[in-house]
C-alpha positions as CSV (number, residue, x, y, z in Angstrom):
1,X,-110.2,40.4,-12.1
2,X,-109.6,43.9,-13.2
3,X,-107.3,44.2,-9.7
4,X,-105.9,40.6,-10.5
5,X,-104.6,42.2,-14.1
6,X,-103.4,45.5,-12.8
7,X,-100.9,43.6,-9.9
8,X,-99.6,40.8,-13.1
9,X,-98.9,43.4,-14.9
10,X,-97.2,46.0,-13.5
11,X,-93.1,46.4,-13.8
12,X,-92.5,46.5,-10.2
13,X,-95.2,45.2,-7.1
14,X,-96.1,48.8,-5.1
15,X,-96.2,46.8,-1.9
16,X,-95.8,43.5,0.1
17,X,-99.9,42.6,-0.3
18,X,-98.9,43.2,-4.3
19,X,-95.9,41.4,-4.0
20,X,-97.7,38.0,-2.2
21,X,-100.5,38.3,-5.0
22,X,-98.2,38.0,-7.6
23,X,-96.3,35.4,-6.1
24,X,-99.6,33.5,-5.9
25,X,-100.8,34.5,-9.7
26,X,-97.3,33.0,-11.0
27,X,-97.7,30.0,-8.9
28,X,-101.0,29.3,-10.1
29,X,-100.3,29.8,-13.7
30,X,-97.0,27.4,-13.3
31,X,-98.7,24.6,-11.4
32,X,-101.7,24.6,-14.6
33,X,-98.7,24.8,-17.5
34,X,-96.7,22.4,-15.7
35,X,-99.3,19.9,-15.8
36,X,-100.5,20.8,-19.5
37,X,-96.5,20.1,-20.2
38,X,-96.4,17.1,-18.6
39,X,-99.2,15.8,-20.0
40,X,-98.5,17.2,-23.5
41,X,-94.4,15.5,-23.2
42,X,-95.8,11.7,-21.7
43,X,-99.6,11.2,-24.0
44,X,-98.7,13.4,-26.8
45,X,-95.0,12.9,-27.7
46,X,-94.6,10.0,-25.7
47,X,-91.5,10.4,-23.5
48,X,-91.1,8.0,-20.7
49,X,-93.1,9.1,-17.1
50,X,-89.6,10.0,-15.6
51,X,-88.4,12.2,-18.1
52,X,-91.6,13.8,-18.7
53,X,-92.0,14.5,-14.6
54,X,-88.2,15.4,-14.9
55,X,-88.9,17.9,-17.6
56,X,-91.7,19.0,-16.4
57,X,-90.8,20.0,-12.9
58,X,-87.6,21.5,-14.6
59,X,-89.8,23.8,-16.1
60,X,-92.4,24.7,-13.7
61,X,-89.8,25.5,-11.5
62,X,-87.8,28.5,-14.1
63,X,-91.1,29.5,-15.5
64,X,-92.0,30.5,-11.9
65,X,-88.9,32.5,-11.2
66,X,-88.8,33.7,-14.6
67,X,-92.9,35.3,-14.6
68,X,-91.9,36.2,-10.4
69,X,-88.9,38.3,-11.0
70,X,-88.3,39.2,-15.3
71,X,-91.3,41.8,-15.8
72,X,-91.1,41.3,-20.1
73,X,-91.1,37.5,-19.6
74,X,-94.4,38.1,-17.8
75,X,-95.5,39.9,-21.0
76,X,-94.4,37.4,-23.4
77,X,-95.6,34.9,-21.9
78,X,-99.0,36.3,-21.8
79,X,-98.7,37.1,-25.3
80,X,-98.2,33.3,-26.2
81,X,-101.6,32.3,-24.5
82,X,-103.6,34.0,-27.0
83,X,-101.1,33.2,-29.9
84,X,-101.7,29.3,-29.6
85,X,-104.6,30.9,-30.9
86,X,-102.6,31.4,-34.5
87,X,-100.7,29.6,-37.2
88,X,-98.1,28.4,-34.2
89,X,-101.3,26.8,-32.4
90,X,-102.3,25.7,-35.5
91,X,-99.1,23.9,-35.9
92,X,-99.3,21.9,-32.5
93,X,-102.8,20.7,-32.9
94,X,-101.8,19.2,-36.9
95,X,-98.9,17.6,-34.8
96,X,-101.7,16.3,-32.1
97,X,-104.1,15.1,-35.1
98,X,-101.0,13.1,-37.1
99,X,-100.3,11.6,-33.9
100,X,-103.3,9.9,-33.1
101,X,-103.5,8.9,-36.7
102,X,-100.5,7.2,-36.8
103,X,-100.6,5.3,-33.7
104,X,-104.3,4.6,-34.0
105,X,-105.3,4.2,-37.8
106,X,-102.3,3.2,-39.2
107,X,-102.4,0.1,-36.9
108,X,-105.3,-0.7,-37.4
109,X,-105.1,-0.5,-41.6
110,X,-102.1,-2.9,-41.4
111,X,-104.0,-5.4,-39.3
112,X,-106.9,-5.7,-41.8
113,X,-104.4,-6.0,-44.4
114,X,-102.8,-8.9,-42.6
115,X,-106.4,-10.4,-42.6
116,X,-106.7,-10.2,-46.2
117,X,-103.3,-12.2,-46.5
118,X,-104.2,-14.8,-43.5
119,X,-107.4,-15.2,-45.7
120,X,-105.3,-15.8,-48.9
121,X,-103.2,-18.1,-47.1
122,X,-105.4,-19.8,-46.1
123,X,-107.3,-20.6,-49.2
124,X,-103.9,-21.0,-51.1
125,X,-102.8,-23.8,-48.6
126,X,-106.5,-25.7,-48.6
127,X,-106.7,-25.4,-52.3
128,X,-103.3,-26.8,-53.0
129,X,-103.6,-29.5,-50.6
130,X,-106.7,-30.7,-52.4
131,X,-105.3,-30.4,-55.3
132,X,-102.6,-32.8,-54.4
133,X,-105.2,-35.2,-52.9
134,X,-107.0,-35.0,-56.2
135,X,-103.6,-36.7,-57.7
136,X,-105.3,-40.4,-55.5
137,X,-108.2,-40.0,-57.8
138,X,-105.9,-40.5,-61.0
139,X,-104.2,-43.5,-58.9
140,X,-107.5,-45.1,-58.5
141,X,-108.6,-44.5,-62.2
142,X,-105.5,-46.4,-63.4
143,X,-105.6,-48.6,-61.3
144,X,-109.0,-50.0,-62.4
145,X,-108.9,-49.4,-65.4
146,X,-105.7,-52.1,-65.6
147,X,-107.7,-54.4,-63.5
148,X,-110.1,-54.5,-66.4
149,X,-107.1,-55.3,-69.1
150,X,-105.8,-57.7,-67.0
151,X,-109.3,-59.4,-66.8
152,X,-109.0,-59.6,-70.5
153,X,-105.3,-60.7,-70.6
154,X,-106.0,-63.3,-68.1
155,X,-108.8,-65.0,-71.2
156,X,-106.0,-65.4,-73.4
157,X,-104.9,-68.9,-72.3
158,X,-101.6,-69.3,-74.8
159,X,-100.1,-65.8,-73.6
160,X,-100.5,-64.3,-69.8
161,X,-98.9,-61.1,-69.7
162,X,-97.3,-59.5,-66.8
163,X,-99.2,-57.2,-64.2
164,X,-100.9,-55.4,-66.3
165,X,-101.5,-52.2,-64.2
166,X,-100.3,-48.8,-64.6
167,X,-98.0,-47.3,-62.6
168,X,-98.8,-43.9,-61.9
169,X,-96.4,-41.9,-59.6
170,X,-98.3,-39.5,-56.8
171,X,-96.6,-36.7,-55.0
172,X,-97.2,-37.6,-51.6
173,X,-94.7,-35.6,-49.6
174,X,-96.6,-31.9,-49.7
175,X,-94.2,-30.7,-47.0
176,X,-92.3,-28.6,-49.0
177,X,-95.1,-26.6,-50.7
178,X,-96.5,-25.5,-46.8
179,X,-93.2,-25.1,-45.7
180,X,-92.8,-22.9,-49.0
181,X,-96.0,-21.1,-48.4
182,X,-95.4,-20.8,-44.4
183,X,-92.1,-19.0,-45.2
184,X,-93.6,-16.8,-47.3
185,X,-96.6,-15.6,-45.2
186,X,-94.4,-15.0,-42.5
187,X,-92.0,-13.0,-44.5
188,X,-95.1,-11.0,-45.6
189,X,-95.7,-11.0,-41.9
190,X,-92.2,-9.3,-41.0
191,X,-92.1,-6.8,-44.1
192,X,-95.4,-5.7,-42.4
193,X,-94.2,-4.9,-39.4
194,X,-90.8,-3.4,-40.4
195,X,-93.0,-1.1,-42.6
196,X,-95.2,-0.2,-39.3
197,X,-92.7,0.4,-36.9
198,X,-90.3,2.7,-39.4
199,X,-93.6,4.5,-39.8
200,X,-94.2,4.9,-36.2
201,X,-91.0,6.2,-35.3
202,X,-90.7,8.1,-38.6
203,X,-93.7,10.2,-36.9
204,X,-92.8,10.0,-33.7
205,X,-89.4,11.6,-34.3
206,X,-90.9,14.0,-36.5
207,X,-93.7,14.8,-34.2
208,X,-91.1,15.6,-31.7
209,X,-89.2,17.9,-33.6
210,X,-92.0,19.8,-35.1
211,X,-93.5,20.3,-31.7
212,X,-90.0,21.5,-30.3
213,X,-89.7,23.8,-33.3
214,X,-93.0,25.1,-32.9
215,X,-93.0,25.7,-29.4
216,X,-89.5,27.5,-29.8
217,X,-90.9,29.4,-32.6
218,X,-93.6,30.7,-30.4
219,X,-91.8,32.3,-27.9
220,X,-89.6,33.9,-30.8
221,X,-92.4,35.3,-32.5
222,X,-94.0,36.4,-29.1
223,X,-90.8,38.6,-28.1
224,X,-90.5,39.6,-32.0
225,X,-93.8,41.4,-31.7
226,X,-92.9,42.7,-28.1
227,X,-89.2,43.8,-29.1
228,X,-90.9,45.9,-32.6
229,X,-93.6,47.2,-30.3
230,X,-91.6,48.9,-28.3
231,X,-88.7,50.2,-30.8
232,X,-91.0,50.8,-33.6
233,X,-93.8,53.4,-32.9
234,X,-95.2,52.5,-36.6
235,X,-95.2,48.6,-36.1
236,X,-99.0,47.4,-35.6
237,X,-100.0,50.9,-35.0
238,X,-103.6,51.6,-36.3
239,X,-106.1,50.7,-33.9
240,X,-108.5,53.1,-32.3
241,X,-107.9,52.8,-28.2
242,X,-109.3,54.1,-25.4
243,X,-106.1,56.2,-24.6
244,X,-106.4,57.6,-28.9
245,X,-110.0,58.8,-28.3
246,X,-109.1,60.7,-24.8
247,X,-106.4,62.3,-26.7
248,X,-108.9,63.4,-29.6
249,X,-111.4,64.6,-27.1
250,X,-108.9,66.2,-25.2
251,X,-107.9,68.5,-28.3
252,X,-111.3,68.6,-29.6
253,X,-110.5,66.8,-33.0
254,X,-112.8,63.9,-32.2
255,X,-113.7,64.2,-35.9
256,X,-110.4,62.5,-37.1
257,X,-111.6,59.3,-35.5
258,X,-115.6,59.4,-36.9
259,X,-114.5,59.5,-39.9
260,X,-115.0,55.8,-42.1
261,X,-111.4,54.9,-42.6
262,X,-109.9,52.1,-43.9
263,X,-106.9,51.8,-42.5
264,X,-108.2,52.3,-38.5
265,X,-109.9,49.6,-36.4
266,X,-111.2,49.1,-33.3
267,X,-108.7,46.6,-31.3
268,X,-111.8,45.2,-29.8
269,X,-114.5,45.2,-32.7
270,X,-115.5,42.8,-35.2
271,X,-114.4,44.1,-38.5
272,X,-111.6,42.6,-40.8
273,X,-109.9,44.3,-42.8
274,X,-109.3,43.3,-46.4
275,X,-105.2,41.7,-45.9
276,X,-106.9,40.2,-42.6
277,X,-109.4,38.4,-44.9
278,X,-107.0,36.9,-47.3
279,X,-104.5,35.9,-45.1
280,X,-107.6,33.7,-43.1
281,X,-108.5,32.5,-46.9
282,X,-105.0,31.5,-47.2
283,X,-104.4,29.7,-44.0
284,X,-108.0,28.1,-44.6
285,X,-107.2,26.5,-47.6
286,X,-103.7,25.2,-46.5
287,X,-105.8,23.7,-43.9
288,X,-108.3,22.1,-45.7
289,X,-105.5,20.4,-48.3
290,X,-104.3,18.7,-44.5
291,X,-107.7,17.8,-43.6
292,X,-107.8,16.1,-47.4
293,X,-104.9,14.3,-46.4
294,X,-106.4,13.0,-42.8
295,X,-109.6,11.5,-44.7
296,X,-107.9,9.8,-47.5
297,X,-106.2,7.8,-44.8
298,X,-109.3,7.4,-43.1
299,X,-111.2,6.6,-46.2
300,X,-108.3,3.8,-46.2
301,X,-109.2,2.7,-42.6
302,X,-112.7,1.7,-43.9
303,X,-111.4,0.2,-47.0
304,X,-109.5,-2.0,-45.3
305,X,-112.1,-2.9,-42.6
306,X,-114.6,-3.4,-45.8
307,X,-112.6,-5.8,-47.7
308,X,-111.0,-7.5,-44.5
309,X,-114.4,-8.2,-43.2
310,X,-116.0,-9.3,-46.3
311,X,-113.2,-12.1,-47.6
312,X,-113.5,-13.3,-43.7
313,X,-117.0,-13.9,-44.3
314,X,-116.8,-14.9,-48.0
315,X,-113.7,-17.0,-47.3
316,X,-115.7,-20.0,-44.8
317,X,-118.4,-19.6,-47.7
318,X,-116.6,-21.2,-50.0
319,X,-118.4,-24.0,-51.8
320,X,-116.6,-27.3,-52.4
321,X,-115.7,-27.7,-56.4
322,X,-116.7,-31.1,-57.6
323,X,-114.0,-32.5,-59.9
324,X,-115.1,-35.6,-61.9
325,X,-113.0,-37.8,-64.1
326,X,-114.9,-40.0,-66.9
327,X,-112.9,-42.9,-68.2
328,X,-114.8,-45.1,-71.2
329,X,-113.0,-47.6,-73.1
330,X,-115.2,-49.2,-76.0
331,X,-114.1,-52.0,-78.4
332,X,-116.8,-52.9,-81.6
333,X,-119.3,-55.7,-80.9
334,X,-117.7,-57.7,-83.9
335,X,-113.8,-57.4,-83.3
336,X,-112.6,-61.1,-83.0
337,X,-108.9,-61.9,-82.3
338,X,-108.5,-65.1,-84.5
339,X,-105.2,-67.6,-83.1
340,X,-104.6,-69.1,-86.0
341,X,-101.7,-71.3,-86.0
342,X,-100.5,-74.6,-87.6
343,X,-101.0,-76.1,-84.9
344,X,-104.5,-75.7,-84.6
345,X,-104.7,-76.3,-88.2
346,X,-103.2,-79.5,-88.4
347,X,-105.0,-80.7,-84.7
348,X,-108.6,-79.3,-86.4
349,X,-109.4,-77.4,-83.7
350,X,-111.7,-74.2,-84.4
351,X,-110.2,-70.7,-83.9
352,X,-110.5,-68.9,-80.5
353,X,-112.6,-65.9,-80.1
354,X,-112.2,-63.3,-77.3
355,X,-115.2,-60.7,-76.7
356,X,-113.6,-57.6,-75.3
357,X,-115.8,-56.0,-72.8
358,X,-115.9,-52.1,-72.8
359,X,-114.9,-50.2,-69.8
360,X,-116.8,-47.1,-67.8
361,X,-115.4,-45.7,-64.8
362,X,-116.5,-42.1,-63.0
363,X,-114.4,-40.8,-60.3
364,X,-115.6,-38.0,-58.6
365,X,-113.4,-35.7,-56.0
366,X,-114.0,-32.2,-54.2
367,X,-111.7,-29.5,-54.4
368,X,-111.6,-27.2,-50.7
369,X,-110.8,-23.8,-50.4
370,X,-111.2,-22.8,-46.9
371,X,-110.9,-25.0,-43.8
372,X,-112.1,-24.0,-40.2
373,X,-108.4,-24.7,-38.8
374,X,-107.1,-22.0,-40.8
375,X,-106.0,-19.1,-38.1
376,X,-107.6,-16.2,-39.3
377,X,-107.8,-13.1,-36.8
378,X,-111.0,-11.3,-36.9
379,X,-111.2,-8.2,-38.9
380,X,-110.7,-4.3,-36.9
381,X,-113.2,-1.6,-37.4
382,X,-112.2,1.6,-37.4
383,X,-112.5,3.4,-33.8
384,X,-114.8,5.7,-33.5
385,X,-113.8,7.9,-30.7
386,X,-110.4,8.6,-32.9
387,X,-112.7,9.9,-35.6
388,X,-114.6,12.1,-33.6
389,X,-111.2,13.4,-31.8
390,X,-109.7,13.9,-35.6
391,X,-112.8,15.8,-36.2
392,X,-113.4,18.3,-33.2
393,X,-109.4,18.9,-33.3
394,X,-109.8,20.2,-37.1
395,X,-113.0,22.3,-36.1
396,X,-111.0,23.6,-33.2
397,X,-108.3,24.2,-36.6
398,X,-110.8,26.3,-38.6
399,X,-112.0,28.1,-35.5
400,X,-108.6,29.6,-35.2
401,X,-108.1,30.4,-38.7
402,X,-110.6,33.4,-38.3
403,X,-109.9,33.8,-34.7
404,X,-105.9,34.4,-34.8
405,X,-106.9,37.9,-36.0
406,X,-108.4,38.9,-33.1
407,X,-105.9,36.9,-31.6
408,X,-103.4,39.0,-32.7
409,X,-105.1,42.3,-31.5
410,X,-105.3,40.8,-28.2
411,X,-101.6,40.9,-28.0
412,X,-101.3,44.0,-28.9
413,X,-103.8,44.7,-26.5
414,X,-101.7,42.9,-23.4
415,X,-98.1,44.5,-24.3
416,X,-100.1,47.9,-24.2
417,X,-101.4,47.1,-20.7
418,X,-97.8,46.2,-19.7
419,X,-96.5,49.1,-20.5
420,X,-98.6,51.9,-20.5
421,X,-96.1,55.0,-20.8
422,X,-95.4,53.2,-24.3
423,X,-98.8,53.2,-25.4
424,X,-99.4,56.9,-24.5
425,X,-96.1,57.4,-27.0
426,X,-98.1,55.2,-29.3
427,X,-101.2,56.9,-29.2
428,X,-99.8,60.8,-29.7
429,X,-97.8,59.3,-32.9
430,X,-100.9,58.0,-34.6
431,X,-102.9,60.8,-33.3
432,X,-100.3,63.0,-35.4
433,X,-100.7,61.3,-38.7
434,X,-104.0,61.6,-38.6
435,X,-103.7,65.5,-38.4
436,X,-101.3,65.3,-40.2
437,X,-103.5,63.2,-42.9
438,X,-106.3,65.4,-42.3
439,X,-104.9,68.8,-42.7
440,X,-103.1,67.8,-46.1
441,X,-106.6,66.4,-47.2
C-alpha cells in the first residue's frame, strides 16, 4: 500500500512500470466514482437513466485524464475523499435524508389525510341521505293523522268536507346535495395533490441545486486549502510531523517539542484543541435543530397513520340513531257538538252528538352514518425501513461532526505527502518559531 501511495503521489512516474501502475490506480478510482455518480445523479436526484449514464461516463472519462496527467488534480482530489468527511459531507447527506422524506413520508401523510376526508365524506353523504329519508316519516305521520279527521268528518252527516289530508311536501330529488358534496370532495381531492406535487418538485429542484452547490463548493474548498498550503508557510502550520521531530533531533533541541504546548499537535493523535471543540459544538447543534425538524415530520407521519386508522375503524362502528316521532291528539270525554237548528226544532227531533275519538300515532326511523359502499382506501403506516435509513444517515451526521477534525488533518497530511520539498520548507519555518519562542521565553 505504502508502494501503491508513493507511485499516486508523486509529480512525475520515474519509469514505465510506474507509469502503467498509475494508469491502473486512476482507472480504478474512476470506474468506483463513476458508478457512486451515477448512482448518486439516477436514485438520489432523480435524473432520467440516459442522462445520468450520459453524465456519468462524461465524467469518468475527464476525471481519468485529469488524476492521469494534472499532478495537483490528483491532490485535490484526494483531499476531497476525506473532506466528505466535513460540513460539505455533511451537506450532501441532509440533501440525501430530505430526499427520502419528501418522496416517502410526505406521500404517505397526504394519503392518510385523504382517508380522514373519504371517511368524512362518507358519513356526510350517509347521514344526509337519511336525513332526507327521515322527511317519509313526517309524510306518513300526516297522512294518518288526516285519515283519523276525516273518519270524524265522515260522522257528520249534514256537512262532508273535502279530503281532509294534509299535504306535506318531501324533497325527493337528493341529486343536487351528492352532486354538491362529490364536487367538493374531489376538489379537496385536487387541492391535495396540487399541494404534493409543488412540494415534490419544490424539493426536488432544491435538492438538485444544493447538491450541485455543494459538490462545486467542495472542490473549491479542496484547492483553497491546497493553493494556501503552498503560498502560505503559516496557514495550518502547527502540527508535530515526522519530518519536525528529525529536524529537532538533528539540531539537538528535541526539548522544544516535549514541552506541553498548546498551540502544537500531533497530526495523527487524538487530542482537540479548544477552537476544535467549539466549532464540533457548533456544527452539533446546527445538526440537532435539522434532526428536530426530520422528527416533527415524522411525528406527523404517525399522527396521520393514528387518526386515519382509527376513524376507518370507528367510522363502520357507527351505531344507527333511532329517531322517533309521537303524535297524540286528545279531545275531553264530555265535548258534544250540538246541531241545533230550526229545523230540528220544529220536526222534534233530538240534537246530534258526535264522540271525538283521540288519536296516538309513534313513528320510529333510523338515522345511518356509515354505509359499506362507501369507498374508503385503507389507511398507510409509516415505512419502517425509511425510519431506520433517516436514522443511520443522521448517526453517520454526528459521526462526522467530531470526525471532520481529524478529517481535516488528514488533508493536510496528503498535500504534505504530495509535495514533500514543501513540507521540508514547512517544517524548518515552524521549527524557527519555536526557537525563536523559546529563546525569547
Amino acid at each position: 500500500v505504502a508502494d501503491l501511495w508513493l507511485v499516486y503521489s508523486k509529480p512525475v512516474p520515474a519509469n514505465g512500470r510506474e507509469l502503467w501502475t498509475l494508469f491502473l490506480q486512476c482507472s480504478c478510482i474512476t470506474a468506483v466514482i463513476g458508478g457512486l455518480f451515477y448512482n448518486w445523479m439516477f436514485a438520489s436526484l432523480e435524473y432520467s437513466w440516459h442522462l445520468s449514464v450520459a453524465m456519468a461516463g462524461s465524467f469518468s472519462l475527464l476525471l481519468l485524464l485529469t488524476l492521469f496527467l494534472v499532478h495537483p488534480a490528483r491532490c485535490v482530489f484526494s483531499m476531497i475523499m476525506p473532506t466528505l468527511g466535513t460540513k460539505q459531507g455533511r451537506k450532501l447527506l441532509l440533501s440525501t435524508c430530505t430526499m427520502i422524506v419528501v418522496v416517502n413520508i410526505l406521500p404517505n401523510i397526504i394519503s392518510n389525510i385523504k382517508t380522514i376526508l373519504q371517511v368524512i365524506q362518507c358519513i356526510c353523504k350517509n347521514s344526509s341521505e337519511s336525513l332526507l329519508n327521515s322527511t317519509a316519516l313526517l309524510g306518513t305521520a300526516a297522512w294518518e293523522f288526516g285519515d283519523a279527521i276525516q273518519e270524524t268528518s265522515n260522522a257528520i252527516n249534514i256537512h262532508r268536507p273535502m279530503n281532509g289530508h294534509f299535504q306535506f311536501s318531501l324533497l325527493k330529488n337528493s341529486s343536487l346535495i351528492y352532486q354538491q358534496m362529490h364536487l367538493a370532495g374531489e376538489k379537496i381531492g385536487r387541492d391535495f395533490l396540487a399541494v404534493e406535487v409543488l412540494v415534490k418538485h419544490s424539493v426536488r429542484v432544491g435538492n438538485k441545486l444544493v447538491a450541485g452547490f455543494s459538490m462545486l463548493y467542495l472542490c473549491f474548498e479542496s484547492t483553497w486549502y491546497l493553493k494556501n498550503y503552498l503560498t502560505n508557510l503559516r496557514f495550518d502550520n502547527f502540527y508535530v510531523t515526522k519530518k519536525l521531530e528529525r529536524l529537532a533531533v538533528d539540531r539537538k533541541a528535541a526539548h522544544l517539542l516535549v514541552g506541553p504546548s498548546k498551540n502544537l499537535l500531533r497530526p495523527m493523535g487524538m487530542k482537540l484543541s479548544r477552537e476544535e471543540v467549539m466549532l464540533c459544538l457548533v456544527q452539533a447543534m446546527l445538526l440537532t435543530v435539522a434532526l428536530m425538524l426530520m422528527l416533527v415530520v415524522v411525528a406527523m407521519d404517525h399522527f396521520a397513520f393514528s387518526v386515519a386508522d382509527t376513524a376507518e375503524r370507528k367510522a363502520s362502528q357507527f351505531s344507527m340513531v333511532p329517531v322517533t316521532l309521537n303524535i297524540k291528539y286528545s279531545v275531553s270525554a264530555g265535548a258534544k257538538i250540538g246541531i241545533l237548528s230550526s229545523l230540528l226544532e220544529f220536526l222534534g227531533l233530538p240534537s246530534k252528538e258526535l264522540p271525538l275519538q283521540d288519536f296516538k300515532g309513534s313513528y320510529r326511523h333510523y338515522l345511518i352514518f356509515s354505509s359499506a359502499h362507501c369507498r374508503i382506501s385503507r389507511p398507510t403506516p409509516p415505512n419502517p425501513s425509511v425510519l431506520l435509513a433517516v436514522g443511520l444517515l443522521f448517526c453517520i451526521l454526528y459521526a462526522t461532526v467530531f470526525l471532520q477534525t481529524y478529517a481535516h488533518r488528514l488533508c493536510r497530511k496528503i498535500a504534505g505527502s504530495f509535495f514533500e520539498s514543501w513540507e521540508e520548507k514547512r517544517a524548518l519555518y515552524l521549527y524557527k518559531k519555536l526557537s525563536r519562542k523559546h529563546k525569547e521565553g
